[in-house]
N, C-alpha and C positions, 0 to 999 in steps of 0.2 A: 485308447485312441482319443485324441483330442475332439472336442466340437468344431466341423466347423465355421469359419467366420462367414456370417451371413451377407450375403451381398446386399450392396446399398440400392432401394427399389428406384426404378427411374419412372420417373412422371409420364403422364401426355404432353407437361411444358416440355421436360427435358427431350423428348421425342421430334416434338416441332423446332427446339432449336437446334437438332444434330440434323434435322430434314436442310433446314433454311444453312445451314453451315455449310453441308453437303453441295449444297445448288449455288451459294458462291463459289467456293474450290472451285466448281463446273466454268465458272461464269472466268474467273480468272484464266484459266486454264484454255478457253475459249479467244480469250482477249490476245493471250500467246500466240495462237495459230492465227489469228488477225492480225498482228502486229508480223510475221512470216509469211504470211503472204503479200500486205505491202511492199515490204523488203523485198521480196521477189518481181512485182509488177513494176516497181521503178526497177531495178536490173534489166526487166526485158524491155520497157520501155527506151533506154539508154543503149542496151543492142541494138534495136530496129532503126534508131537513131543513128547511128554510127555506120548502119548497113543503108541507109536511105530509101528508107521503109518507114514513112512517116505516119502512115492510115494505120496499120500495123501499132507503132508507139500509142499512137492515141488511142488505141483499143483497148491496150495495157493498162494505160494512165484513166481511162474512164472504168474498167476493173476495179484498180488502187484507190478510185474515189468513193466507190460504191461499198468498198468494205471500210474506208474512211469511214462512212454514215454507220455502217452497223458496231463499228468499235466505240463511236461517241454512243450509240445507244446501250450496247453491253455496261458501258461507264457508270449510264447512269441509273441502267439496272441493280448494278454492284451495286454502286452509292443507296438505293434504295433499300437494298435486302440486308447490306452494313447496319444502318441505321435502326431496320426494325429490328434485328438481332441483339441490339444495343439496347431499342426500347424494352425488348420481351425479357432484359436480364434484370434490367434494372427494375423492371414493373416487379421480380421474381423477387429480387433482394427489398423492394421496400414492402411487399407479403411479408416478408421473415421477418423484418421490425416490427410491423404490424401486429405480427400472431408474438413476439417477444412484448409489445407491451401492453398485449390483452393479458398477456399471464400473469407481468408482473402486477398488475390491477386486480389483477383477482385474487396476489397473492396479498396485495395492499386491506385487501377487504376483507380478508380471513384474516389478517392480523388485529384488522378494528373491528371484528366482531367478537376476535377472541378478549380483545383489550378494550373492554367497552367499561362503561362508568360504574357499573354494580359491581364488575370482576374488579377494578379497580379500590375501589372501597372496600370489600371484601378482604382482599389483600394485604392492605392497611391495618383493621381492624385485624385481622391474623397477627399482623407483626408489632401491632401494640402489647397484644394479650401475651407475647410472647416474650415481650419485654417485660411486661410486669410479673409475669411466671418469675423470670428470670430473678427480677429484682428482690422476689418475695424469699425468694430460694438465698438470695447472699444476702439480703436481712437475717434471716431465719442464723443462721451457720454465721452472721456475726454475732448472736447475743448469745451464741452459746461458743463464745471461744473467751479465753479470759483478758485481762489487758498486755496482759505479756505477748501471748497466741496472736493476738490482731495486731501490736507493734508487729512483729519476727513474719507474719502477712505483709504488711505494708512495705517492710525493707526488702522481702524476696521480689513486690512488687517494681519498688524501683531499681533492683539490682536488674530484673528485667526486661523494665525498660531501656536501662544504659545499654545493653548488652543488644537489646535492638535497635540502637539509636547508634551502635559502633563507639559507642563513647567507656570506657573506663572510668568509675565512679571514682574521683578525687577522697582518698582521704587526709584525716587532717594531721600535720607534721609529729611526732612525736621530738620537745627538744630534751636533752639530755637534762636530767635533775642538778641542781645546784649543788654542790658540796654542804653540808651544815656542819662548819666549824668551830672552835671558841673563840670569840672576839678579842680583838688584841686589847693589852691594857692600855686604860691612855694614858698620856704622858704628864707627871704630876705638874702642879703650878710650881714657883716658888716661894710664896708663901706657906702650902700646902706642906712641902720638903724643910723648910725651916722648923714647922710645927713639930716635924716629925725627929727631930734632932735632939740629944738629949740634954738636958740641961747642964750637965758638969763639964760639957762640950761648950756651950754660952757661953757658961761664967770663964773658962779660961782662956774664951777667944777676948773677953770684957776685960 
């Protein structure tokens, strides 16, 4: 079986304002049957009139006036009991703020007692030491890696970075090798080509 839900406790405020609610309803509810009974003393007024019964009318009509006085006073009863109902909620709601911003000052205070200048320092000085732990540690584990070990380091470091930066490390183009051919011969002179002519050719061009 479930627990269960515990009912929400009601005050002495909330008590005094369901009293003072209660005795409005009343007060309205009262102003009703004043306002129906006017209603009714002009009618009989207005008969007796019409029947020539005029002592009669006037008896009616000074009735209808007398409950006249008591419905402006109900009026301004309501108007009265409205008002403090109004005060007593809002006096209710500006408690709640009140105790909301006693808490959060207290919570303001336990935060700066927790965060006070020593813990501060402290802290620091922790995360220095922790840096230098650190640093002594990848000192250490660099002089004992060789030059090769600490390049093939360094590039898995920046492959890592690219790779968290979203970027694709550019590498560099490979162009295709050149052919290596034999040079062409070059083209002889013409004195070169004469030299080279044999001499029984000369004489029987001469």
């Amino acid at each position: 079986m479930g627990a269960k839900q515990s009912l929400p406790k009601i005050t002495a405020q909330d008590k005094a304002i369901l009293d003072l609610k209660l005795q409005r309803d009343k007060l309205r509810q009262y102003q009703k049957t004043i306002q129906h009974i006017l209603d009714r003393e002009h009618a009989i007024a207005k008969t007796h009139l019409s029947n020539g019964q005029k002592d009669r009318a006037m008896i009616a009509l000074r009735r209808r006036k007398y409950q006249e006085g008591l419905l402006v006073k109900t009026d301004q009863q309501l108007e009265t009991l409205e008002q403090l109902v109004s005060t007593i909620e809002f006096s209710l709601v500006e408690v709640s703020v009140l105790h909301g911003l006693k808490q959060g000052n207290e919570v303001l205070k336990e935060i700066h007692r927790e965060m006070n200048l020593e813990s501060v320092e402290k802290l620091l000085e922790e995360t220095q030491e922790a840096r230098e732990y650190q640093q002594e540690i990848g000192d250490m584990l660099a002089n004992n890696l060789t030059l090769d070990e600490e390049e093939a380091v360094q590039e898995e470091l920046r492959q890592l970075q690219a790779e968290a930066l979203g970027k694709v490390e550019e590498r560099p183009v490979q162009l295709p090798h050149v052919p290596t051919t034999q040079p062409m011969p070059e083209t002889p002179t013409v004195e070169e080509e004469f030299q080279t002519v044999p001499a029984a050719k000369v004489a029987v061009a001469a």
